[in-house]
C-alpha positions in Angstrom: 223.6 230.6 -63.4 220.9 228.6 -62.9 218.1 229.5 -60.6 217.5 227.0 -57.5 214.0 226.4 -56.6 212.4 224.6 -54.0 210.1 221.6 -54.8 207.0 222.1 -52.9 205.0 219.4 -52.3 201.1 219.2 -51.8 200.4 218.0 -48.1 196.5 217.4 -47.6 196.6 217.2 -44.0 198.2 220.3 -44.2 195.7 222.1 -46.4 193.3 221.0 -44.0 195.0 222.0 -40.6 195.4 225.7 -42.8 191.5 226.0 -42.8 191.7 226.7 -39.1 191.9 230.9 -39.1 193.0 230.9 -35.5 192.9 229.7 -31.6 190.4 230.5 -29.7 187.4 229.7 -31.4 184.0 229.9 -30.3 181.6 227.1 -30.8 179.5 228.0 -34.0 183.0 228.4 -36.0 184.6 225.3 -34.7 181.8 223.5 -35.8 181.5 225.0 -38.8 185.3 224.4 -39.8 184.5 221.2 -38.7 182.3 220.7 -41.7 184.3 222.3 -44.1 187.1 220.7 -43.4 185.0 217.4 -44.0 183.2 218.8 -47.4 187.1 219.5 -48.3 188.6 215.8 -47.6 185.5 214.5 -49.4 186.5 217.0 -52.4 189.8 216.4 -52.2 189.4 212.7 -53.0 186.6 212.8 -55.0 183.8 211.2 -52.8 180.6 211.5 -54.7 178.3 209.3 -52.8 177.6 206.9 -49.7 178.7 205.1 -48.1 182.1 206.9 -47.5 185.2 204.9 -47.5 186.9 206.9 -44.2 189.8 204.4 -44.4 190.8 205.0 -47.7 190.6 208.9 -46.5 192.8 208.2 -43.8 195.5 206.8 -46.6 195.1 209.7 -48.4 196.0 212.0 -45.8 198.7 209.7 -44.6 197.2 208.7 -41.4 197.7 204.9 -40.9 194.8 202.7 -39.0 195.7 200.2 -37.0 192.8 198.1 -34.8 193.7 197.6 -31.0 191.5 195.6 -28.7 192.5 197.3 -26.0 191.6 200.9 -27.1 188.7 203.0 -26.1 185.2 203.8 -27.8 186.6 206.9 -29.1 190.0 205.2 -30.2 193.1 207.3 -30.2 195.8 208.8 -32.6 199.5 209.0 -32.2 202.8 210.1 -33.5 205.1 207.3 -34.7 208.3 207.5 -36.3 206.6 211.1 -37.8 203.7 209.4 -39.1 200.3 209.3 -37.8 198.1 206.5 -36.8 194.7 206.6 -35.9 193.5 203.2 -33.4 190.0 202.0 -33.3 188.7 198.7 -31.1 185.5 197.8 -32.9 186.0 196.2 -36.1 182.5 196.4 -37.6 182.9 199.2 -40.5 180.3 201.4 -39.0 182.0 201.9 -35.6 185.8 202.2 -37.3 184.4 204.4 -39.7 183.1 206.4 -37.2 186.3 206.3 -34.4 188.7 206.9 -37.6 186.4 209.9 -38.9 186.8 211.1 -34.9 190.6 210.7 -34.7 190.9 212.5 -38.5 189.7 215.8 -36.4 191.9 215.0 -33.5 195.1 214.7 -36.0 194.2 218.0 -37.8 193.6 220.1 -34.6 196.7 218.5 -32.9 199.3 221.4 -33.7 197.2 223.7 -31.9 196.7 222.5 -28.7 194.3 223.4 -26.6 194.3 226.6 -27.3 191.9 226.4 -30.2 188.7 225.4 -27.8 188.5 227.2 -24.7 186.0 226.9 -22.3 182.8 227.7 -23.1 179.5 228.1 -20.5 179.4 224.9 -19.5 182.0 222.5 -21.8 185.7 222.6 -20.8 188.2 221.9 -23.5 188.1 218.5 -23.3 184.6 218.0 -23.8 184.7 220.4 -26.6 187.3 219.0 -28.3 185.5 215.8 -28.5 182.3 217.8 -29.3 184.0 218.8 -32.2 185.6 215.8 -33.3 182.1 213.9 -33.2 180.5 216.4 -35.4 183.7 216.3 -37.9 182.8 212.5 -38.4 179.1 212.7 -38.3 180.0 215.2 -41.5 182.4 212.9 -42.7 180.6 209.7 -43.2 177.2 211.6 -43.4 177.6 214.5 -45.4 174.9 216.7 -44.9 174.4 217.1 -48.7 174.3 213.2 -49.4 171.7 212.4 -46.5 169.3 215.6 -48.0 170.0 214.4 -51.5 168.8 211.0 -50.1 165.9 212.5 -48.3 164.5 214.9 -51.3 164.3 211.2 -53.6 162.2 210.0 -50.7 164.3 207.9 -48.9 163.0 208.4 -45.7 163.1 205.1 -43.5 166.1 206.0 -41.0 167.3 202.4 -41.0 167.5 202.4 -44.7 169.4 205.6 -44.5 171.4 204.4 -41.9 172.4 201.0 -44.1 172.9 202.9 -47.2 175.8 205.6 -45.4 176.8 202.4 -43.3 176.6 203.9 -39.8 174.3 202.7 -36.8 170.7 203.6 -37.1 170.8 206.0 -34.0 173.6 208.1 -35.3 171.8 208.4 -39.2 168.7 209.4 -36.7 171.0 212.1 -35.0 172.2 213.4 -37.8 168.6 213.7 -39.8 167.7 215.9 -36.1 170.6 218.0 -36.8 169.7 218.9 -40.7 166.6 219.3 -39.4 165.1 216.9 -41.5 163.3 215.3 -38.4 161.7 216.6 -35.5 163.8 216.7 -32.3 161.6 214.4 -30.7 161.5 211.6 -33.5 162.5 208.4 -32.2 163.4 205.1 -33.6 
């Protein structure tokens, strides 16, 4: 007799939602699964480079993108049919980029609720979980190892950093303050 064994297929979004240990996290880890959850995705589809192509990310995770007019800064994401779409109102590649990269974080930490950020001092769950979901896509489509890479050859004018990962000027300017790269009180 034959032995019966199950196929198992290889589910990205999955691997990804697996990185989280646990609920309940406290600020320094959920940022810092944050970003390696975003060093993974970039692994996992072989992202080398800027600027990144977040929309060809979403496909490989299965996440469809859809642009609605009527949806908010940060966009949304929703369960259709068992598939996952993530909406974005501003067309210009930086901002969708940037909303998609936001609702990528959303989609992984879904199955967990709220549970996974409680309050913290002074940021209810809410406001962490879009904490969190900011600083997945500033990793995402600024990978801290790209913009230092960029920075050791000497590319240091922020809006040429900011054209070359193809995000707005003050977020490349955020994201050099939080590599340290810049001084806190550096301004465009």
């Amino acid at each position: 007799m034959r032995a019966r064994y199950k196929r198992i297929t290889y589910n990205p979004l999955v691997a990804l939602q697996a990185m989280i240990p646990r609920s309940g996290l406290d600020h320094t880890e959920s940022l810092t699964i944050a970003e390696v959850q975003a060093t993974v995705l970039l692994k996992m589809v072989g992202v080398i480079r800027p600027p990144v192509p977040v929309p060809i990310l979403a496909e490989y995770l299965d996440v469809g993108v859809e642009c609605d007019p009527v949806a908010s800064v940060v966009g949304y994401h929703t369960l259709r049919d068992g598939n996952w779409y993530a909406g974005y109102s501003d067309e210009s590649p930086a901002a969708r980029n940037a909303t998609i990269a936001h609702q990528i974080k959303c989609i992984l930490d879904d199955p967990f609720g709220d549970g996974l950020y409680p309050p913290v001092a002074v940021m209810a769950t809410l406001l962490r979980k879009h904490h969190v979901a900011e600083y997945f896509a500033q990793c995402l489509t600024m990978p801290g190892p790209f913009v230092q890479q960029a920075w050791r050859r000497g590319e240091r004018d922020v809006e040429q950093l900011a054209k070359l990962f193809g995000v707005p000027t003050a977020s490349m300017l955020f994201r050099l303050k939080t590599l340290r790269l810049v001084e806190t009180g550096h301004e465009l």
